[in-house]
N, C-alpha and C positions, 0 to 999 in steps of 0.2 A: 392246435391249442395244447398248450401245456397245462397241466392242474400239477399245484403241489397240495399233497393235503398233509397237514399238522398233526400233531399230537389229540387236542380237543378234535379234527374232526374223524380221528378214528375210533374214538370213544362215543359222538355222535353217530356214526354210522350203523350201532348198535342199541343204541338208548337214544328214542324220539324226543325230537322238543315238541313242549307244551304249546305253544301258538302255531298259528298256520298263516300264512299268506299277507303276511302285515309287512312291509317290504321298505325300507329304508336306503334310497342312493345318494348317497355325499360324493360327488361330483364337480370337479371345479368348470369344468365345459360345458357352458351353458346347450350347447345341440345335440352333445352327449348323451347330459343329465334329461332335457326333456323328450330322449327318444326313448331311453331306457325307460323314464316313467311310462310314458304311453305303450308301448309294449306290452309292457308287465300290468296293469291296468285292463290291457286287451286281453288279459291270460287268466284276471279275474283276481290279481291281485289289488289290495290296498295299499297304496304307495304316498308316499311323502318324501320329499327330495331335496337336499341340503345344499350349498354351494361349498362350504368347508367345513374344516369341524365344528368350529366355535357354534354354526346353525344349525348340525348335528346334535351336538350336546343339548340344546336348548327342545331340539323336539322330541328327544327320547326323552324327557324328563314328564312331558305331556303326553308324548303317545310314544306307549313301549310295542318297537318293532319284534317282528319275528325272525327279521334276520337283516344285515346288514350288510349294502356292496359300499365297497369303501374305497375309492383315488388313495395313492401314495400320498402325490407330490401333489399338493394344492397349498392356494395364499392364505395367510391368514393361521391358520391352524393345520397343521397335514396331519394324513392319516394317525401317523408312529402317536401325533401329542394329542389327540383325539380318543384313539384308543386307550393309551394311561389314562386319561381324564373320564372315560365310559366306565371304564373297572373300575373305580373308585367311587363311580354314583350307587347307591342304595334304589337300585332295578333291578328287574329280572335282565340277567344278561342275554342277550339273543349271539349266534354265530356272527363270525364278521368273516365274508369272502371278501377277498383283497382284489382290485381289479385294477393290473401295473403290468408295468414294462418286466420281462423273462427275464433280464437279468438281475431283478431284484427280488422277483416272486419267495423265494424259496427261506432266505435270512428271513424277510418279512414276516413269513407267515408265523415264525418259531418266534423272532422279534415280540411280534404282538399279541401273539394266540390266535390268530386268525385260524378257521376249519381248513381254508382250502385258500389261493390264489389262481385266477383266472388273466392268464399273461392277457395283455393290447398287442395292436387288436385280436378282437375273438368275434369268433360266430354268434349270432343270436341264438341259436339252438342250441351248442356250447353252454350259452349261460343261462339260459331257461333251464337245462337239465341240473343242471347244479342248487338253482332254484328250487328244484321241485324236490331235489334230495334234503334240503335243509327247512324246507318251508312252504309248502304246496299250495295252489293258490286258488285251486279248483276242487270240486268235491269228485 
């Protein structure tokens, strides 16, 4: 697994975010999207899981996550126009790890402000750890 991490997440890596374990996956793969819920769920996180951005946007408006796994390349809304559309809502912003193919990881993350990018595929344990560094989901 490759990790790039950004700007915002070296600044995070010093100064805690305020929520814990509220866990947001925008996801266009529907087996993906519901394995990752369940997982994270089993870890003791609170999950809520998007198909694109557009359904993204709509739930962080009702339930502000503590942290954000975010698809690139999905219909409808992709990551890049989701992310502009997130920083411009009046929320508390939470991290957004990126979850893409290595050869985009790295523009992306600077692209978006994204904390960190977590290349496909990855480990489960991979992306649990990185979880737990931005937004813990257990006491």
């Amino acid at each position: 697994m490759t990790v790039h991490v950004g700007r915002l997440g070296e600044l995070l890596h010093t100064e805690p975010w305020g929520g814990q374990g509220r866990i947001l996956v925008v996801e266009d793969d529907r087996a993906s999207r519901e394995v990752l819920a369940e997982i994270l769920t089993l870890e003791g996180c609170e999950v809520r899981a998007a198909a694109d951005g557009a359904e993204a946007l709509a739930i962080v408006q009702e339930w502000p996550p503590s942290l954000i796994l975010l698809d690139l390349r999905m219909p409808e809304m992709d990551g890049y126009a989701f992310a502009r559309r997130y920083r411009e809502l009046p929320v508390q912003q939470a991290p957004i790890v990126l979850l893409s193919a290595s050869w985009e990881s790295a523009e992306a993350v600077e692209a978006i402000g994204a904390v960190e990018a977590v290349d496909k595929p990855f480990r489960i344990d991979d992306l649990l750890e990185v979880v737990e560094r931005y937004s813990p989901c257990s006491d």
